[in-house]
C-alpha positions in Angstrom: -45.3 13.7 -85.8 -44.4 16.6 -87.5 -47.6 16.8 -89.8 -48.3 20.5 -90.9 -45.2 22.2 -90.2 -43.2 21.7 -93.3 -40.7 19.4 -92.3 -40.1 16.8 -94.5 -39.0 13.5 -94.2 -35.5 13.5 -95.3 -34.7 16.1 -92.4 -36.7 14.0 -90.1 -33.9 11.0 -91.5 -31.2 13.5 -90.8 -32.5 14.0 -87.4 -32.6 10.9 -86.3 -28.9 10.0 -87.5 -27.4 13.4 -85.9 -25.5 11.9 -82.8 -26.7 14.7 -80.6 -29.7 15.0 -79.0 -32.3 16.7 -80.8 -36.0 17.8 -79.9 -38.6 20.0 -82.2 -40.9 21.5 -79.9 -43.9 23.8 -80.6 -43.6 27.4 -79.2 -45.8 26.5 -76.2 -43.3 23.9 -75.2 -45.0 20.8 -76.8 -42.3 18.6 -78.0 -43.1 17.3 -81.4 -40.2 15.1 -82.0 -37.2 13.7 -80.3 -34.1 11.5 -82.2 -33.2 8.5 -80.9 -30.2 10.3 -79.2 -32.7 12.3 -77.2 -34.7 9.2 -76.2 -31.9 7.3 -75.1 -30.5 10.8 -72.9 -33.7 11.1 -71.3 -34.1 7.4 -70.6 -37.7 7.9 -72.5 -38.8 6.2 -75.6 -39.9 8.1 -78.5 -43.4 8.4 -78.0 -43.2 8.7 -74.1 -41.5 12.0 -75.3 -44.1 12.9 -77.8 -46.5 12.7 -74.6 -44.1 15.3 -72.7 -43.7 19.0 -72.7 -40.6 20.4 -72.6 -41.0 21.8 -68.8 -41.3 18.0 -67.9 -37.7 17.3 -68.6 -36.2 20.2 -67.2 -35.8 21.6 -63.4 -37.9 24.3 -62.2 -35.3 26.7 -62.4 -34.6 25.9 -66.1 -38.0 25.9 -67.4 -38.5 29.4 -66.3 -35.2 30.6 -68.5 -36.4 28.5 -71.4 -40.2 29.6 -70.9 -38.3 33.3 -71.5 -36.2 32.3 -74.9 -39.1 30.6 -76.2 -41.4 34.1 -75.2 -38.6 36.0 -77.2 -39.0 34.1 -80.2 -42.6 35.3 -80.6 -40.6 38.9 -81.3 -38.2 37.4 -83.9 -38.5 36.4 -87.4 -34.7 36.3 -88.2 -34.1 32.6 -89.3 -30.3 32.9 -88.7 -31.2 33.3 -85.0 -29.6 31.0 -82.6 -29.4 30.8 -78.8 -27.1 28.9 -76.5 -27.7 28.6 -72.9 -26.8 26.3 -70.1 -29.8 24.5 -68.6 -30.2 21.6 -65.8 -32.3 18.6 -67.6 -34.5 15.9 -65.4 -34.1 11.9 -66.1 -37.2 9.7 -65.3 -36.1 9.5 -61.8 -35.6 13.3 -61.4 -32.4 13.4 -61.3 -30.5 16.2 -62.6 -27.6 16.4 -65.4 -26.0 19.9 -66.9 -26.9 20.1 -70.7 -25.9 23.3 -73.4 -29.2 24.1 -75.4 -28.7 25.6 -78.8 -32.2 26.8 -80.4 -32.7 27.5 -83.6 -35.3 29.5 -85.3 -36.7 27.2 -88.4 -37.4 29.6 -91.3 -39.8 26.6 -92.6 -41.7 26.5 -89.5 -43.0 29.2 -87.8 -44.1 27.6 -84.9 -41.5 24.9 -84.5 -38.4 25.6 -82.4 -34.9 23.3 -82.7 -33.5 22.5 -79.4 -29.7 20.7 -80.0 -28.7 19.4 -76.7 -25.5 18.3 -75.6 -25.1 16.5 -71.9 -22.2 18.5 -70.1 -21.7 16.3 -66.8 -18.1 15.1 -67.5 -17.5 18.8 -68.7 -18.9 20.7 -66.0 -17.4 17.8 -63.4 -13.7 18.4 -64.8 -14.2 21.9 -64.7 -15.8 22.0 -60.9 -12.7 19.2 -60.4 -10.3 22.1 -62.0 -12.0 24.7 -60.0 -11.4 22.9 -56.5 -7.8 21.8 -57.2 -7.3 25.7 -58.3 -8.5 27.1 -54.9 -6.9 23.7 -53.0 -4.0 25.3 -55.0 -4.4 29.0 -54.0 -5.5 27.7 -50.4 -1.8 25.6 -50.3 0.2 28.6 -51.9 -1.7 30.8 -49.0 -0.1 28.8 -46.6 3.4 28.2 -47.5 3.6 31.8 -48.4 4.1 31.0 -52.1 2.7 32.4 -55.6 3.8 30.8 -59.1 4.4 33.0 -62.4 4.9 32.3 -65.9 6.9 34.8 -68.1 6.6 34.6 -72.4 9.8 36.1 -73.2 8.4 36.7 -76.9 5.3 38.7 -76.0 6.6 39.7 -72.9 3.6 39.0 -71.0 3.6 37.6 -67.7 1.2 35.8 -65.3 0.7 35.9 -61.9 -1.4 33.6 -59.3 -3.7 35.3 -56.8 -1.3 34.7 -54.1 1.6 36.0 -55.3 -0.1 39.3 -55.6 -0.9 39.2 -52.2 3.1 38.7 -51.0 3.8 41.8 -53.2 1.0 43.5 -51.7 -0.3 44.7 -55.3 -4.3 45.1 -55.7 -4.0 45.6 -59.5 -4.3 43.0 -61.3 -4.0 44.8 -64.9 -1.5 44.1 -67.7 1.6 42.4 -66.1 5.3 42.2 -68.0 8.9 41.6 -66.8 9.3 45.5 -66.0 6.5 45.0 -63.9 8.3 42.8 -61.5 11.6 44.6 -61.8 9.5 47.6 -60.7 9.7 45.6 -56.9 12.9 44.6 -56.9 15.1 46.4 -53.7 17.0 49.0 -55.2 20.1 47.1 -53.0 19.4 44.0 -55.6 18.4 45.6 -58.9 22.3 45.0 -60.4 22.1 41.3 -58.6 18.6 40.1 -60.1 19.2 41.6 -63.5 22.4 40.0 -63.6 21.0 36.6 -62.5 18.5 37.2 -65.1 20.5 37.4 -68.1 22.5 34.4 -67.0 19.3 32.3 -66.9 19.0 33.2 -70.5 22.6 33.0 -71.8 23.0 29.4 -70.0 19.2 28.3 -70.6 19.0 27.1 -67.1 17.2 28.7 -64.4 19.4 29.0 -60.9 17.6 29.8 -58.0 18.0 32.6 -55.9 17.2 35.3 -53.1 16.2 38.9 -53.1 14.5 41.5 -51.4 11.6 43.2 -52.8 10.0 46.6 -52.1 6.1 46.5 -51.8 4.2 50.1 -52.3 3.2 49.5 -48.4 6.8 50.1 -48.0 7.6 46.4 -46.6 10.8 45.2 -46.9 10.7 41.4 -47.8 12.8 38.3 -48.9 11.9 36.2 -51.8 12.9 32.7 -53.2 12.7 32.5 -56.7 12.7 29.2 -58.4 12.4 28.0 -61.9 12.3 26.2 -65.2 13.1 27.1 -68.8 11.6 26.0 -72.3 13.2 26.6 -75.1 12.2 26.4 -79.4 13.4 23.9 -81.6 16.2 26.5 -82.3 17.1 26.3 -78.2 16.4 30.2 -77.9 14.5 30.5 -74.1 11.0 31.4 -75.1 9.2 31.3 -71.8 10.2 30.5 -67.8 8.0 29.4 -65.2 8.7 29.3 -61.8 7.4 29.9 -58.0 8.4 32.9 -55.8 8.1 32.4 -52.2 8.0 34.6 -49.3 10.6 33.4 -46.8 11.2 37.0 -44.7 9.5 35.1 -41.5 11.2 31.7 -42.1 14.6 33.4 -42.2 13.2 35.6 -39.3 13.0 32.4 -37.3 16.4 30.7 -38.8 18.5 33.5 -36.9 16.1 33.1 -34.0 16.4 29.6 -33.7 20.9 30.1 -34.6 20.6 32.7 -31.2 18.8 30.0 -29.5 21.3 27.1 -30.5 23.9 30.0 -29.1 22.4 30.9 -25.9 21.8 26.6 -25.4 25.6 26.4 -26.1 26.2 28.7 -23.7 23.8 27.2 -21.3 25.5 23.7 -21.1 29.1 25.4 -20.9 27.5 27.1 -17.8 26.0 23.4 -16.6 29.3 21.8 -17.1 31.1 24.9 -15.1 29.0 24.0 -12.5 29.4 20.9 -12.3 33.5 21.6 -12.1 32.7 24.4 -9.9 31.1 21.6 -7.5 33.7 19.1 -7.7 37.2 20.6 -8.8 36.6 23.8 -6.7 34.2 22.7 -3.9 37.0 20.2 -2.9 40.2 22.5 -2.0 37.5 24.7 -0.3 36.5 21.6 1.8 39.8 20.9 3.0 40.6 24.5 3.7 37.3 24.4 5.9 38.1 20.9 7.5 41.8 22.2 8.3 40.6 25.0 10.1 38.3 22.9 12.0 41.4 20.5 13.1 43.2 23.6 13.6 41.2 24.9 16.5 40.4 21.1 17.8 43.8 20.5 18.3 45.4 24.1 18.7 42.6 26.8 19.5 43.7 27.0 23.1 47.3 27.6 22.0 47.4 30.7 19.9 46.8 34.2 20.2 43.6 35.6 20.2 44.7 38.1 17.3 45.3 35.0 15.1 41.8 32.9 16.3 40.4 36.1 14.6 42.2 35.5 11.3 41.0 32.1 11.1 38.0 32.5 12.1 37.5 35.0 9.2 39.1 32.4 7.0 36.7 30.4 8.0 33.6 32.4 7.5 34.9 33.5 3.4 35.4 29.7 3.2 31.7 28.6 4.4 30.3 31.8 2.5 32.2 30.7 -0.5 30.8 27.4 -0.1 27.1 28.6 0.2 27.8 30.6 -3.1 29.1 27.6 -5.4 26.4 25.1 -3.8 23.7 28.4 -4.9 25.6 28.2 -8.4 25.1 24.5 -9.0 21.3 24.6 -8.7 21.0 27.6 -10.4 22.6 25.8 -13.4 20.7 22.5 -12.7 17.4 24.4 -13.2 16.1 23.3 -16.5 13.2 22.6 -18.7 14.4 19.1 -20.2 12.0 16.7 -18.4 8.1 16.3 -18.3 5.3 18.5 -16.8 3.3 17.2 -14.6 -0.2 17.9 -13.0 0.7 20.0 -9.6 -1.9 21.0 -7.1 -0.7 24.3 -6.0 -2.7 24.0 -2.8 -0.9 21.3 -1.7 2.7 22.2 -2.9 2.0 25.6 -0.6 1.0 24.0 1.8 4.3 20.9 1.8 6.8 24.5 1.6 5.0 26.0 5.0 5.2 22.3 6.7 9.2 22.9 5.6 10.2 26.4 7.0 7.0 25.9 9.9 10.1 27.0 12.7 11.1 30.0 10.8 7.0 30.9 10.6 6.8 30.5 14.4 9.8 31.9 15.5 8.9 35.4 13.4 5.2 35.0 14.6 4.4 35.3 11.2 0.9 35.4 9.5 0.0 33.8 6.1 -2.7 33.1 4.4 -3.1 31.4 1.0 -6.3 31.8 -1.4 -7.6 29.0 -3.8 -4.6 27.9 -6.0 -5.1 26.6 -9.4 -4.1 22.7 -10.5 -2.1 23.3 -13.4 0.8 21.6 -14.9 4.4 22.6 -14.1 7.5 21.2 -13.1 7.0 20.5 -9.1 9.9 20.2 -7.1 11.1 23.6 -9.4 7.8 25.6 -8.4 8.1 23.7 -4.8 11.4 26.4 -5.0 9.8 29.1 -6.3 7.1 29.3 -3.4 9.8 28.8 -0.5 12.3 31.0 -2.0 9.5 33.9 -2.1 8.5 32.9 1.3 11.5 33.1 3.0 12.4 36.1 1.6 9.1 37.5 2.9 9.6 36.2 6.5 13.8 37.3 5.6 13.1 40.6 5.3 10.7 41.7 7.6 10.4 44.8 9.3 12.3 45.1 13.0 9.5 44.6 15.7 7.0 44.2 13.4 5.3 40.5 12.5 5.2 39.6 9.3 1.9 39.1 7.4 2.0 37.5 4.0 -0.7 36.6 1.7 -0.5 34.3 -1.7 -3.0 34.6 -4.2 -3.9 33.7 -7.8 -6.0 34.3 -10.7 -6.8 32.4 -14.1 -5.5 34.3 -17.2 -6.1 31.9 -19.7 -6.9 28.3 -19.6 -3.5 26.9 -19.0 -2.2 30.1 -18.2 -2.6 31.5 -14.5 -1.0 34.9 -12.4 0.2 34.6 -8.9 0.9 36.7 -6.1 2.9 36.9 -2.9 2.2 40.2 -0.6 4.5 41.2 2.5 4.6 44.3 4.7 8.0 43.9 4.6 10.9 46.3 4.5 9.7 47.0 1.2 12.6 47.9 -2.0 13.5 51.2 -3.9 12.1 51.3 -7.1 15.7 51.7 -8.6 16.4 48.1 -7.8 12.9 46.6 -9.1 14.9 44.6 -11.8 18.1 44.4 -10.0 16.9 42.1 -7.7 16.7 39.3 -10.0 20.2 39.0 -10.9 22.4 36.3 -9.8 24.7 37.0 -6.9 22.9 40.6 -6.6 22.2 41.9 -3.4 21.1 45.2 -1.6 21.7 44.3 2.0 25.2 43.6 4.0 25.6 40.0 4.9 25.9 41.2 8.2 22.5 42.7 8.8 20.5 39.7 6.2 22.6 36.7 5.5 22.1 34.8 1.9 23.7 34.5 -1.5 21.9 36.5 -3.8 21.0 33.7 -6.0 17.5 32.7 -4.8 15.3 35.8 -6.8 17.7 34.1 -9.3 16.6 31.4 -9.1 13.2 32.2 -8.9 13.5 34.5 -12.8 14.7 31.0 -14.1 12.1 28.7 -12.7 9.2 31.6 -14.2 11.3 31.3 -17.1 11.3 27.7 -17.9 7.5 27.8 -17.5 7.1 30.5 -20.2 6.1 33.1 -17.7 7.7 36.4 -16.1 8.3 37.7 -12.6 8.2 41.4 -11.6 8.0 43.3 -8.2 5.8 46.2 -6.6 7.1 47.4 -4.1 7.9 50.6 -1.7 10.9 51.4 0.3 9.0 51.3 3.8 6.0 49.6 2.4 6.0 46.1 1.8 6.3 44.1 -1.3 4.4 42.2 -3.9 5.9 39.6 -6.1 4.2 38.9 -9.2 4.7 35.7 -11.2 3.0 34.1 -14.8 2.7 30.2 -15.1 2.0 29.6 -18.9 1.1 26.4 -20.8 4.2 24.4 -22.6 
């Protein structure tokens, strides 16, 4: 096989007993021998090699790059040359495996070449596997806002992961140390952390703790640091490993949600004060009301007309007051706790103007309603909303004047729509644009436009449990338009 190129046959012996694979091949490519180890990589016998070139058991790509070595071996004569390169080799079926080629430059030969190959599947397959649990890793750490670090206390050197860079908004990723992470510490928390610090050493147990760094952006931000020590054979700390997360959003959204568990508190106290207001209060005002009412059954014909007057005005605070803590107790009732549910807005308008059709014909009034979206709400809540804004329109109209109202409504988003109701009302000063929306505010006397000041209120709340807001154009003179936002849960 190898006849002419000075190779004898104890190498040839040591060739074949060499567990890795091993080919001789002329400079040309021609393979001239394979060991048994080769035969049994390739899945060829021996003299099915011998028939081969060495483009026949490598992929296309590959056989260009070794075409090149073997081209650059022509321009060497130094016999303690050696090359190494990764190549993709071909089985019988042409399937491909990874395989490290060393070649060798035999001094006895000058037209043989030593290819030592060694199959690197399981290698290269840990390595991709380490590779793709290192960015599952980084991808993980990205989303919990985290970065790990390890610090050798003997060398001083430290490490950081790609993420952890990021949360301390540092695009150098030169020679690292402990000073190099004290640099970031607040200067409100230097004293604190180096304190921690050295009692991490002196008790050889890592505690964790909070601090707030300064990035080079400027940024403010609040870290959790957790740990873990090792320690020599003589127990001195040697080296600490640990995460560092960024929690400034999560503790962001801790006081949001404690002000939320607050104003919920303060919501239910203002539910259950309704509730007394409706029951404990409501019933002395009811028998003041049904007293009166005996009072001139059985005696109106009897007493002055000074003091009919006085009761009378009694009367009217006690009905009024009545009105108000009735207004209260749905104001409190109004809630988000129960389900959406699909509402067709055309019909819900159209249910509110069968409902206040008197008022409608009695002003002479004029409205029209565009297309309505079908969207998901809470119905009897936005059945409110429509006929509170409705009867305010046809409420405040102007004297002599019939009123003509128009409801419209645009998609914003899907989910997520814009509604309006026009009047050419009296219209309102800009001054009381957000005025208007407070409970028990209002702009008028009783005597010239009765009510309670609690339906625009009511109306704020309702927007409000549906994630949307309610504003007002208007002019003094001029009409008004209520806008309104219906968003998705």
């Amino acid at each position: 096989m190898t006849d002419g190129y000075n190779i004898s046959d104890d190498q040839i012996a040591l060739l074949e007993k060499l567990p890795d694979p091993v080919l001789l091949i002329k400079r040309n490519g021609q393979i001239r021998f394979a060991n048994q180890s080769a035969s049994r990589l390739f899945g060829c016998s021996g003299q099915d090699m011998l028939a081969r070139s060495v483009d026949k058991i490598l992929s296309v790509k590959s056989r260009k790059n070794i075409k090149q070595i073997l081209d650059d071996f022509c321009e060497k004569s130094d016999e303690d040359f050696v090359e190494k390169i990764d190549l993709t080799a071909l089985k019988p079926d042409d399937s491909e495996f990874p395989v490290n080629v060393s070649i060798v430059y035999l001094s006895s030969s000058k037209d043989l070449v030593l290819l030592n190959i060694r199959d690197i599947s399981t290698q290269t397959r840990v390595e991709n596997e380490l590779v793709r649990k290192n960015h599952l890793l980084n991808f993980a750490e990205e989303i919990v806002s985290i970065g790990h670090w390890q610090w050798d206390l003997i060398t001083n050197d430290v490490i950081w992961s790609d993420n952890l860079f990021k949360i301390f908004g540092r695009d150098d990723k030169g020679v690292l140390n402990y000073d190099t992470y004290f640099s970031y510490v607040h200067p409100d928390d230097v004293a604190f952390v180096s304190e921690r610090v050295q009692s991490i050493i002196a008790d050889k147990k890592f505690y964790h703790f909070y601090h707030k760094i300064l990035r080079e952006d400027g940024e403010v931000k609040l870290i959790h640091l957790k740990g873990k020590v090792f320690k020599n054979e003589e127990g001195e700390v040697i080296e600490m490993i640990g995460t560092c997360q960024d929690v400034t959003e999560r503790e962001k959204n801790e006081k949001l949600i404690r002000r939320v568990s607050i104003l919920e508190a303060k919501s239910k106290e203002m539910e259950q004060f309704a509730y007394i207001a409706s029951h404990d209060l409501r019933h002395p005002l009811l028998t003041i009301i049904n007293y009166i009412k005996a009072f001139d059954e059985d005696f109106g014909n009897k007493v002055p007309k000074e003091a009919m007057n006085y009761l009378n005005a009694i009367s009217n605070s006690a009905n009024r007051m009545n009105k108000l803590i009735k207004g209260l107790l749905g104001y409190a009732r109004l809630s988000s706790k129960k389900e959406r549910v699909k509402v067709d807005c055309n019909k819900l308008v159209k249910a509110v103007l069968r409902d206040i059709d008197s008022t409608i014909k009695r002003t002479g009034a004029k409205v029209q309603v565009g297309e309505l979206p079908v969207l998901k709400g809470y119905e009897i809540e936005l059945q409110q909303l429509f006929q509170n804004l409705l009867v305010n329109a046809l409420k405040f109209k102007k004297p002599d004047v019939k009123p003509e109202i128009e409801i419209s409504a645009k998609t914003l988003a899907p989910d997520s729509y814009s509604f309006a109701v026009k009047d050419n009302g009296i219209g309102i000063a800009k001054k009381y644009d957000e005025k208007i929306f407070v409970i028990f505010k209002r702009l008028h006397d009783e005597s010239k436009f009765e009510g309670t000041g609690i339906g625009l209120a009511n109306c704020k709340k309702i927007v409000e449990i549906h994630h949307g807001t309610i504003w007002v154009e208007s002019k003094l003179g001029e009409g008004s338009v209520f806008h309104f936002t219906i968003n998705p849960e």
